[in-house]
TORLONU-845383 format. One line per 3 residues: number of its first residue (from 0); their letters; for each residue x, y, z of N, C-alpha, C. Coordinates in steps of 0.1 Angstrom, whole numbers. Each point is the difference from the previous one (the first is absolute). Layout:
REM residues N
NUM	A	X,Y,Z,X,Y,Z,X,Y,Z | ...
END
This chain:
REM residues 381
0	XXX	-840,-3273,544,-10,10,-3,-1,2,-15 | -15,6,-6,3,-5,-11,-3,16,-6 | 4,0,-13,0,18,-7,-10,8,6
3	XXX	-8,-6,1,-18,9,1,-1,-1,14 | 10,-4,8,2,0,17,7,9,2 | 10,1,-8,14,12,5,-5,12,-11
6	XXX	-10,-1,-7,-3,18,-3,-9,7,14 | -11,-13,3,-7,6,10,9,1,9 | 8,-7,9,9,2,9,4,16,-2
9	XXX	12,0,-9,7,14,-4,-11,12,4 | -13,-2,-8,-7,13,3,-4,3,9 | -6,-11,11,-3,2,17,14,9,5
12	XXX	11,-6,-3,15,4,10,0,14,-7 | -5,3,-16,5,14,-3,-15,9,0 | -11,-3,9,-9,8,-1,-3,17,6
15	XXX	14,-1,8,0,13,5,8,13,-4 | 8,-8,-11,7,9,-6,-10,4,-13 | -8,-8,-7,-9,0,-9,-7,11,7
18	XXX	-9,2,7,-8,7,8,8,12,2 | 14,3,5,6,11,-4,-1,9,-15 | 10,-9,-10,-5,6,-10,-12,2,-2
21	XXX	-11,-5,-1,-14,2,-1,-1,14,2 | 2,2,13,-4,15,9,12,7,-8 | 9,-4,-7,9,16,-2,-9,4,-15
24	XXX	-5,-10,-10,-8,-4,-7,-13,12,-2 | -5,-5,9,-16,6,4,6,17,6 | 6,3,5,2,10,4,5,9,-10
27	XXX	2,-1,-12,5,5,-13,-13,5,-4 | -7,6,3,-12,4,-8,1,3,-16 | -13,-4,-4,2,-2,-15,-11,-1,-9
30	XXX	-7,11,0,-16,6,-6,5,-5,-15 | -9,-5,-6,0,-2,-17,6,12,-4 | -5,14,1,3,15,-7,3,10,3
33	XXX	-2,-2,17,0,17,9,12,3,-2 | 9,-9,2,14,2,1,10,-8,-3 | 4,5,-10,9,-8,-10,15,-8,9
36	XXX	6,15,4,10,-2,6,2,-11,14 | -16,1,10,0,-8,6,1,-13,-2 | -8,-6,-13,-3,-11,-7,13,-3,-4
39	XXX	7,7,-2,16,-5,-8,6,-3,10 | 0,2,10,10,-6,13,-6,-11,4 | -14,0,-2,-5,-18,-4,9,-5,-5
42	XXX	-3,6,-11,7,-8,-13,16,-3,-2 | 5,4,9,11,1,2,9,-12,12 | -11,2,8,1,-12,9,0,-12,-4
45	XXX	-6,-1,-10,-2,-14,-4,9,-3,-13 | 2,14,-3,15,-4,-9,11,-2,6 | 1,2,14,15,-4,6,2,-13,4
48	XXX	-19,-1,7,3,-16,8,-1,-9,-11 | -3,2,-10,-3,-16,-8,14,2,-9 | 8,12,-1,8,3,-2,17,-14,7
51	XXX	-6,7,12,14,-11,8,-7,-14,3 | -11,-1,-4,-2,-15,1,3,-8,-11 | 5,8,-15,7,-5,-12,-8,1,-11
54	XXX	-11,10,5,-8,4,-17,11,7,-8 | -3,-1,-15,2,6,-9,-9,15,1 | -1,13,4,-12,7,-3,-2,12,-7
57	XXX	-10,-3,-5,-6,15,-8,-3,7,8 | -3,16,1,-13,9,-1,-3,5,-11 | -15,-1,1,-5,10,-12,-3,10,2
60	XXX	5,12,-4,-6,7,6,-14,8,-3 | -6,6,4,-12,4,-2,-2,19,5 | -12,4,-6,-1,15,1,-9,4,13
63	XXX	-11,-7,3,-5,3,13,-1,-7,12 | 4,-14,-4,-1,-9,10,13,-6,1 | 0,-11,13,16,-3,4,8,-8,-16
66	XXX	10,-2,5,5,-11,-15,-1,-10,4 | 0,-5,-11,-5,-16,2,12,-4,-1 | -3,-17,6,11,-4,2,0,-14,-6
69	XXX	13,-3,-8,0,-17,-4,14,-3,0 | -1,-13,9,11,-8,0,2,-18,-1 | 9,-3,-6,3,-15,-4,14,-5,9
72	XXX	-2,-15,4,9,-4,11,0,-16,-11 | 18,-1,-4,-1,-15,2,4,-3,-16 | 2,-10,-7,5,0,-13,-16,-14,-10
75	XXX	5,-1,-11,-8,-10,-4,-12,6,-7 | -12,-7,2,-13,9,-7,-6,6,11 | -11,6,-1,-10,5,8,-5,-7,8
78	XXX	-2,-3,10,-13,-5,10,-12,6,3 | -4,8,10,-7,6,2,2,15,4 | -7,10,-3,2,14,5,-11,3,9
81	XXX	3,9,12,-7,0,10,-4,20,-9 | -14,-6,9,-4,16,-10,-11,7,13 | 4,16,4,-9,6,12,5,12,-6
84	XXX	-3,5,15,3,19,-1,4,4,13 | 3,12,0,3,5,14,-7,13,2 | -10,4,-5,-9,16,-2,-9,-8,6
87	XXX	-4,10,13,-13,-4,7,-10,9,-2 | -9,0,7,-14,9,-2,3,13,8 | 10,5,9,2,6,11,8,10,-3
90	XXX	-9,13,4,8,11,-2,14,2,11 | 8,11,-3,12,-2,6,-3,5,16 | 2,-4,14,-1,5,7,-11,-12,8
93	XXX	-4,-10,-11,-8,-9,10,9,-7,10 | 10,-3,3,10,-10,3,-4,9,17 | 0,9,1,2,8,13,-17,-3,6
96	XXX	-8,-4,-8,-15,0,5,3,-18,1 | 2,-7,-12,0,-12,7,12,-7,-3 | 10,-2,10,9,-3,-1,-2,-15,-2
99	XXX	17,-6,-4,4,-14,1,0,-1,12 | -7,-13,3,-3,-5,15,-4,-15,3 | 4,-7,4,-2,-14,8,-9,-1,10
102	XXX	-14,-3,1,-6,0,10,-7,-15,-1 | 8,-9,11,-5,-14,1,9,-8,-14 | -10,-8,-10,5,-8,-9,-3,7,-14
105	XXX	-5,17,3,-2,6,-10,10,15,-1 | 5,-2,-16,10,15,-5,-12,9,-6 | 3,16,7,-10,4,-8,13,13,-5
108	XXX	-9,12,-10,6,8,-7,-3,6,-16 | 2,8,-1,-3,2,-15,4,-11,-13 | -5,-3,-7,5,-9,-8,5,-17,4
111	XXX	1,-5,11,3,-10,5,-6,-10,-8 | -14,1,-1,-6,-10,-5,3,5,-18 | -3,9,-7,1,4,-10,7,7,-5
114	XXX	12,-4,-4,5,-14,1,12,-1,4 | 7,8,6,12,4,6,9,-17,7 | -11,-5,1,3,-12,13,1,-12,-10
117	XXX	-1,1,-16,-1,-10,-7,14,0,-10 | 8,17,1,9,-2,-6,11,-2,9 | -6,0,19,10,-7,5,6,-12,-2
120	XXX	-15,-5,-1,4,-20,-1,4,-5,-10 | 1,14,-13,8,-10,-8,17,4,-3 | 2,9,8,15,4,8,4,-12,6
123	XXX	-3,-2,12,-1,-12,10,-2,-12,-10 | -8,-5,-8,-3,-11,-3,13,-2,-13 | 8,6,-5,14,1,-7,8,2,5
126	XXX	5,11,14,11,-6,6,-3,-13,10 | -10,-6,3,-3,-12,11,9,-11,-12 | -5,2,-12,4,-13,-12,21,4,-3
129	XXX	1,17,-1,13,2,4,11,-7,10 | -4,5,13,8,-6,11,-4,-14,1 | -9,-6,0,2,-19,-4,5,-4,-9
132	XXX	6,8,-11,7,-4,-14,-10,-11,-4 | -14,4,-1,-12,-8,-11,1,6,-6 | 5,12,-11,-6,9,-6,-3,-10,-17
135	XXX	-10,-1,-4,-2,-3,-15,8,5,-10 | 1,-8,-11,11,-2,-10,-2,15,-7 | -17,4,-3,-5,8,-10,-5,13,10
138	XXX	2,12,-10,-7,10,4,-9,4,12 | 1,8,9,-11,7,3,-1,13,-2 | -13,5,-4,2,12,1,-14,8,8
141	XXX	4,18,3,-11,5,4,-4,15,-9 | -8,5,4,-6,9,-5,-13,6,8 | 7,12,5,-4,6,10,-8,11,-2
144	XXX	-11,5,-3,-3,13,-9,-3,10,10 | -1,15,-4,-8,7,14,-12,11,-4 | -6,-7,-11,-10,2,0,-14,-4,-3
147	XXX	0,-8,9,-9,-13,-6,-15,5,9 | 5,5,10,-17,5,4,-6,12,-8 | 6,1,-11,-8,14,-9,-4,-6,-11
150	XXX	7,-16,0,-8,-6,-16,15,-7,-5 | 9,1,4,14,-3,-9,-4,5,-13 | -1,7,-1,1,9,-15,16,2,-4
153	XXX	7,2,8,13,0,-2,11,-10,-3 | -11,-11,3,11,-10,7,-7,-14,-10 | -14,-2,1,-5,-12,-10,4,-6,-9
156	XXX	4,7,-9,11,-3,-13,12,-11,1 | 8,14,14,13,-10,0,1,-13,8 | -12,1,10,-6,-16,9,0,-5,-11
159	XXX	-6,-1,-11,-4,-10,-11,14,-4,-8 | 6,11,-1,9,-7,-8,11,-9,6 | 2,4,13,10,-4,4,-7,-14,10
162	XXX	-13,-2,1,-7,-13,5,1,-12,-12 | -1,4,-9,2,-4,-14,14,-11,1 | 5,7,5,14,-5,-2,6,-14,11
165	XXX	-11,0,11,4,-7,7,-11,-13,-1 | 0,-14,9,-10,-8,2,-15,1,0 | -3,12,13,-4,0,5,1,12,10
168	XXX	-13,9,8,1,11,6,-4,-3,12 | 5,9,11,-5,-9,16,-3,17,5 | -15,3,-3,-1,17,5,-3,-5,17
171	XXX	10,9,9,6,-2,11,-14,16,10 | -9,-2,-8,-13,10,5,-8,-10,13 | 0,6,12,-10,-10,9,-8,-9,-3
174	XXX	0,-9,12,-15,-7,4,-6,5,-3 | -9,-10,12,-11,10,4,4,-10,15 | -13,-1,13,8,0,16,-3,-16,0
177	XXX	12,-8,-3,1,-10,-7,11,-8,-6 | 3,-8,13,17,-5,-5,-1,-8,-12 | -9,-10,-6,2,-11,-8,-10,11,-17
180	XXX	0,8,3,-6,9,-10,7,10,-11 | -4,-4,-16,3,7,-5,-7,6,-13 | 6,8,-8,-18,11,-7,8,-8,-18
183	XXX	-12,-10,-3,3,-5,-9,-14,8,-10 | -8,8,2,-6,9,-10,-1,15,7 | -1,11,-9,-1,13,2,-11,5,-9
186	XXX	-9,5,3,-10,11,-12,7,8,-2 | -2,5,-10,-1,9,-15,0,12,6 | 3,9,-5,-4,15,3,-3,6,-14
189	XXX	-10,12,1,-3,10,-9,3,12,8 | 4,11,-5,-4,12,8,-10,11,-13 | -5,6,5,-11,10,-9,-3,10,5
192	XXX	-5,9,-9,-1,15,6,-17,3,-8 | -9,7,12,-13,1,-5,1,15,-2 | -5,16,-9,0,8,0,-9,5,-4
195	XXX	-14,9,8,-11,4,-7,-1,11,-4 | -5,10,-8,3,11,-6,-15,4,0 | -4,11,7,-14,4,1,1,14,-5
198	XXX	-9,12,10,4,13,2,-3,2,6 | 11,13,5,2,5,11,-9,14,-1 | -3,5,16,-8,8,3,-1,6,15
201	XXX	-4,11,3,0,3,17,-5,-4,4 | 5,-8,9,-8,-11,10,-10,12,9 | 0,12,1,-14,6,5,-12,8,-11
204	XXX	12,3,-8,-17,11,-11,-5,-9,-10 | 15,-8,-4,-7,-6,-11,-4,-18,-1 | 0,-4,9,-4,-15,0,-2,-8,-10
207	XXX	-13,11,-3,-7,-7,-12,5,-4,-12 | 15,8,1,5,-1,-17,11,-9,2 | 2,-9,12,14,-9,2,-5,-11,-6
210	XXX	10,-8,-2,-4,-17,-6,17,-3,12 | -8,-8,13,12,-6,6,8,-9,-4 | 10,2,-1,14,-12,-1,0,-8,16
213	XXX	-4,8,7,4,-6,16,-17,-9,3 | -9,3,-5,-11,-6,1,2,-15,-10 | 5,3,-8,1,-15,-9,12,-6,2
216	XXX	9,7,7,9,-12,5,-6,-7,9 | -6,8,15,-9,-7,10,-7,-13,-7 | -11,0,-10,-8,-6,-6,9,-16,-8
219	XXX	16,7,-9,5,-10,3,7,-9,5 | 4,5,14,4,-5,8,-5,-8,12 | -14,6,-2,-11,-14,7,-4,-12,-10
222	XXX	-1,3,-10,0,-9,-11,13,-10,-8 | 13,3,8,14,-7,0,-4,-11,14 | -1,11,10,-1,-10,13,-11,-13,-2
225	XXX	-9,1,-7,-10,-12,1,6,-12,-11 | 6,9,-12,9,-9,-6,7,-7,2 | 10,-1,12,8,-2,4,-3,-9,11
228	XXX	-13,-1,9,-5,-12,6,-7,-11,-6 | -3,4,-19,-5,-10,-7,14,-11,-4 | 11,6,7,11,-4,-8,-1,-17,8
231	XXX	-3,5,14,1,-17,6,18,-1,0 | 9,8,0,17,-5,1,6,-6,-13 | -12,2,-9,11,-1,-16,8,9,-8
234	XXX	-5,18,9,5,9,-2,-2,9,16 | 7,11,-2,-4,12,11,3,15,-9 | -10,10,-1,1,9,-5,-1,12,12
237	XXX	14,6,0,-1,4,14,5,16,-8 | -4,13,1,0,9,-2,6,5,13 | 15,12,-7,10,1,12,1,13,5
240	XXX	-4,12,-15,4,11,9,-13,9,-11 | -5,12,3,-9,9,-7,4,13,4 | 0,9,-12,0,14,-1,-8,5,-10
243	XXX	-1,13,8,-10,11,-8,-3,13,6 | -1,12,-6,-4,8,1,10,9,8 | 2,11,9,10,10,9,-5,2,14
246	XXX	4,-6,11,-3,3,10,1,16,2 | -12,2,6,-1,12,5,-7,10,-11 | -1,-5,-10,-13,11,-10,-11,-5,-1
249	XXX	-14,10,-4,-10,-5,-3,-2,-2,-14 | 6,-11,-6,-2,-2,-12,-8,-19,-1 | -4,-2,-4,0,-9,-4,5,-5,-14
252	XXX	13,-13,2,9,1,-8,-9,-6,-19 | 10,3,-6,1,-9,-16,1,-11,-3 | 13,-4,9,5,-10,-2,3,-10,15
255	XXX	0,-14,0,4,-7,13,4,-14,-4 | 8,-6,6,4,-11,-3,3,-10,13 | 0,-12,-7,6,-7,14,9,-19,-8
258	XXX	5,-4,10,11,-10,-8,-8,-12,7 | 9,-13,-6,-9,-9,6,12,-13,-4 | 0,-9,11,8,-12,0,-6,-7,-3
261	XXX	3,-10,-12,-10,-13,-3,12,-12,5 | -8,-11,4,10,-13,2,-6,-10,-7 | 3,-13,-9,-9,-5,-5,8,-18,3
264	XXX	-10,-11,2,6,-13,5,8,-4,-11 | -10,3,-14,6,-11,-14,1,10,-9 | 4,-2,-15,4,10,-10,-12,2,-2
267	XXX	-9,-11,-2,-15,3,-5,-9,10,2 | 3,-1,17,-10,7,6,9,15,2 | 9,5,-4,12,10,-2,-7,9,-13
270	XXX	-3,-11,-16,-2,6,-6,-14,6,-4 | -6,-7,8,-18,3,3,1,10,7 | 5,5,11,-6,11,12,5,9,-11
273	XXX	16,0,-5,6,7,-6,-7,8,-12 | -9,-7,-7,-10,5,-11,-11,11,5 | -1,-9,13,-15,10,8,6,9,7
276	XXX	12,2,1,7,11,11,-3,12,-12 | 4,-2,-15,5,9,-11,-11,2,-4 | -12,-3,2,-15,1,-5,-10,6,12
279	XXX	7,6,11,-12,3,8,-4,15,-6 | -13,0,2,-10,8,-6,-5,14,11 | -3,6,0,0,16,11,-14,-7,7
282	XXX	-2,8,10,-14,-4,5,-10,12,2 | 7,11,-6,-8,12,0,-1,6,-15 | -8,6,-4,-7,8,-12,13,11,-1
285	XXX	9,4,-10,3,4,-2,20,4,3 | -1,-14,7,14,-4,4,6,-6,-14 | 13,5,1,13,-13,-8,8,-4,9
288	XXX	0,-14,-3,10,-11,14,9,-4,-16 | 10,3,9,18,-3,-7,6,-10,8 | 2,-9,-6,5,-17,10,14,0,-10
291	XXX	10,-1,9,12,-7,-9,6,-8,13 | 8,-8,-7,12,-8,17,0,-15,-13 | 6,-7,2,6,-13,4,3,-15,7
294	XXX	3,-7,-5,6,-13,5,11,2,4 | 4,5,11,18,0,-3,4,-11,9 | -2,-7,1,7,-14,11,-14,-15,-5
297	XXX	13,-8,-5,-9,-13,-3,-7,-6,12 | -5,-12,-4,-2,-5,11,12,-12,1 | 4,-2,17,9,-13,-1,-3,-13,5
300	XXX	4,-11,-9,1,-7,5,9,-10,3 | 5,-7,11,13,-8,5,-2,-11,-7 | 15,-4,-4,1,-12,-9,4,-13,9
303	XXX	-11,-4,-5,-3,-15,9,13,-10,5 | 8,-4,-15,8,-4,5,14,5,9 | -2,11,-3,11,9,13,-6,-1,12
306	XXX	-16,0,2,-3,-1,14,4,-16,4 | -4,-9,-9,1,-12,10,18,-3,-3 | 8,7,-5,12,-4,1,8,5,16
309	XXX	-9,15,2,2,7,16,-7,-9,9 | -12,-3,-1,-4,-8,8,8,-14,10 | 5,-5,-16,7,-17,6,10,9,13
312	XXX	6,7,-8,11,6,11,-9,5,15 | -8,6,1,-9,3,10,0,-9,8 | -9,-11,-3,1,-13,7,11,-8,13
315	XXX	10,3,-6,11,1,6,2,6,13 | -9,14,-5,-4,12,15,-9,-9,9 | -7,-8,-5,-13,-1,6,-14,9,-4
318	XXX	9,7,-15,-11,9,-2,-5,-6,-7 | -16,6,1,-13,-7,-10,-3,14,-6 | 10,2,-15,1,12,-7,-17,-1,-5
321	XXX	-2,16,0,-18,-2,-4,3,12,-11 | -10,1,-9,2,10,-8,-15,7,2 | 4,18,-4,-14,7,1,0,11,-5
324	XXX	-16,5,-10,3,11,-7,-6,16,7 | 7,8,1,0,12,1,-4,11,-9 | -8,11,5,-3,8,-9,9,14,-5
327	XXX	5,1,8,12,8,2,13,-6,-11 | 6,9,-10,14,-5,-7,11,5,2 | 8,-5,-8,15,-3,-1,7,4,-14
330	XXX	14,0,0,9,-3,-9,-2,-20,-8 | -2,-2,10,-5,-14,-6,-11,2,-14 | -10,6,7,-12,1,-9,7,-2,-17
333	XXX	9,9,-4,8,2,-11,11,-12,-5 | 7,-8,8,9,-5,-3,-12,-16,0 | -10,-3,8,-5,-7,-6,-10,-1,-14
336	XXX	-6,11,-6,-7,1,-11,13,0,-10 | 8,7,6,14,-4,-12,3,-17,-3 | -7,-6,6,8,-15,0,10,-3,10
339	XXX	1,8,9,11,-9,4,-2,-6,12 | 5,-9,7,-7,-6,10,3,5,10 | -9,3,9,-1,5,11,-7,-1,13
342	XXX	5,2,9,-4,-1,13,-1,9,6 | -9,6,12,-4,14,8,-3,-8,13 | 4,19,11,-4,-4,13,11,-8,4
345	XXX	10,-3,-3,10,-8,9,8,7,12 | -3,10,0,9,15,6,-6,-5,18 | 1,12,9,-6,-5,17,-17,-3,1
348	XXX	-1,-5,6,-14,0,4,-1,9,11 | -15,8,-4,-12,7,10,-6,7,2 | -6,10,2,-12,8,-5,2,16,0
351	XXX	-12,2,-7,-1,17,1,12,5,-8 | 1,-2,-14,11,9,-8,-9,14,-2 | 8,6,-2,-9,15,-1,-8,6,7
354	XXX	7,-4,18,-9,6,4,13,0,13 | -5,9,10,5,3,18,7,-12,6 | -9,-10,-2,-1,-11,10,11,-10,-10
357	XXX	3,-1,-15,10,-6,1,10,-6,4 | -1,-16,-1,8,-7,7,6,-13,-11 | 12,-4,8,4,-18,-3,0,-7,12
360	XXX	-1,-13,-7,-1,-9,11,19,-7,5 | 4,7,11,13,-4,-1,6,-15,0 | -10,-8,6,0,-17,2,1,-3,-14
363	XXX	-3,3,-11,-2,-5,-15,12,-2,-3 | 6,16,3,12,2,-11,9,-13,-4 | 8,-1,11,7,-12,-3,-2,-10,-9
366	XXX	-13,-6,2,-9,-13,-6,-1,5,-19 | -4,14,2,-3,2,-15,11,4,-7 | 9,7,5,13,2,-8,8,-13,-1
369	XXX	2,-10,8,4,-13,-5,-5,-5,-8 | -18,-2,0,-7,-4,-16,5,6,-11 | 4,14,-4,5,3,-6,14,0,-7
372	XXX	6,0,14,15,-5,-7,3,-17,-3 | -8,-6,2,1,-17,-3,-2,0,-11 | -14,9,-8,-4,-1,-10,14,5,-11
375	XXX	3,11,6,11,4,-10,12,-12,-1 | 4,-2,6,10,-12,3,-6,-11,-10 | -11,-6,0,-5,-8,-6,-5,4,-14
378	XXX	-1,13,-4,-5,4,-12,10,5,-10 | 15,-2,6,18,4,-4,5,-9,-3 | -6,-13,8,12,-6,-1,1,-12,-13
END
């Protein structure tokens, strides 16, 4: 039997203990911000197991979100650093509405897909190369952040520095529902804030003397949405939350605002929307529109020759590795505009992150965490 037979072997025979930890994993709830403390027993967990599996590990710690986590296994230079998070979208208390559960050939649960299920496989895909004594001459390492669904604001920096350092970065963030699949581009993000400044007046005696903020947001906001179907999928300008005015008075307010998510395919078309986001003009007589927000996430793209170096190894699977871009980002997004080479989407395959019906596909796991650890093995040695 040959290396890339006895990793897949090993992971079929240890799929159910994997699937354990998974669920003690996922049942750790772990909101980017609600709760720090709960996020730290995240964070915690994953400092013990990669702990006795023979990391070297940090925490960093942090003020409102869990600590981050980085660890190195192994002597020599760098190889590759596996880079995710463990902070999901899910307030504390979802785990009781949707539990970790097995139904058929699908795991569902908070976070499973995103990405909880990707810093399994790269647990599993280091002790699988452990207990075979394949383990590579050079480095691995990981870096675990927990707050990547708010922006890694906390955390971007030290992914960069410490990606820097190694070959090569393998962000261990989902598929999509898709064994031979993985996300070799990501769009851009902007975020922005629109704020109109009119005047306010009693919405019964005095009408005449208001200048609406809530009327020219309306006006903008039909005038975003048509923008945004001129885009054709080169961008999406998707406006997320609006406020204004006090429930329950007759006033009509001064002031109102609302935020807005930009995603953009290329830098080009990033720095174009980006100009016309900071230049929109009022649509009413007597309004001032205040636009401020950002690029804060590049766009990424996967370096070619890392994919077809995963690939050859694929083959092997019988997989016909495909690559595909997503609008949705990553920690990747950063470690690739930094240079460094990188790959995304190697994590479980399957659908619906951020939402109820989240799931993985349990038939994959094995198949994909072996891609992974062959690659390491072959990227050490």
């Amino acid at each position: 039997m040959e290396n890339h037979e006895k990793i897949l072997a090993y992971l079929e025979e240890n799929q159910k203990k994997l699937i354990g930890m998974f669920k003690e994993f996922v049942e750790l709830e772990s909101p980017s911000h609600e709760n720090k403390a709960a996020a730290d027993k995240c964070s915690g967990f994953l400092q013990e197991k990669f702990k006795d599996l023979g990391f070297e590990i940090t925490a960093i710690a942090q003020e409102t979100c869990g600590d981050h986590v980085y660890g190195e296994i192994g002597e020599g230079e760098k190889s590759a650093l596996f880079v995710g998070h463990y902070d999901t979208v899910y307030p504390i208390g979802t785990i009781e509405k949707m539990p970790f559960k097995t139904v058929g050939s699908k795991i569902y649960g908070p976070g499973t897909l995103d990405m909880k299920g990707g810093i399994i496989m790269a647990y599993y895909a280091v002790k699988a190369l452990i207990d075979l004594d394949m383990m590579p001459s050079k480095k691995i390492g990981v870096f675990w952040n927990g707050d990547e669904e708010s922006g890694s604001f906390h955390s971007k920096d030290l992914i960069i520095e410490k990606g820097k350092q190694y070959d090569c970065v393998l962000v261990m963030e989902p598929g999509i529902n898709d064994i031979c699949t993985i996300k070799m581009g990501r769009f851009g993000r902007g975020t922005y804030r629109v704020t109109a400044r009119g005047n306010a007046a009693h919405s019964g005696s005095n009408t005449h003397l208001a200048i609406s903020p809530l009327t020219e947001l309306a006006k903008q906001l039909l005038f975003i949405e048509e923008w945004n179907k001129s885009m054709k999928g080169d961008a999406t300008i998707a406006p997320t939350f609006i406020s204004g005015g006090i429930p329950g008075t007759c006033m009509i307010p001064e002031t109102a605002y609302f935020t807005m998510d930009v995603r953009y395919k290329t830098k080009q078309i990033a720095e174009a929307i980006h100009e016309e986001i900071l230049n929109l003009q009022p649509a009413t007589p007597g309004i001032v529109l205040g636009v401020n927000g950002a690029i804060d996430k590049p766009v990424m793209t996967g370096d070619e020759k890392l994919f077809k170096r995963i690939a050859g190894i694929a083959e092997k699977y019988n997989m016909d590795l495909k690559r595909v871009t997503v609008g949705g980002g990553s920690d990747g997004n950063f470690t690739s505009a930094a240079g460094i080479p990188t790959v995304d989407g190697l994590g479980m395959s399957g659908e619906f992150l951020h939402n109820p019906e989240e799931y993985v596909n349990a038939d994959h796991i094995a198949y994909r965490t072996a891609l992974v650890a062959a690659f390491l093995r072959e990227a050490g040695v």
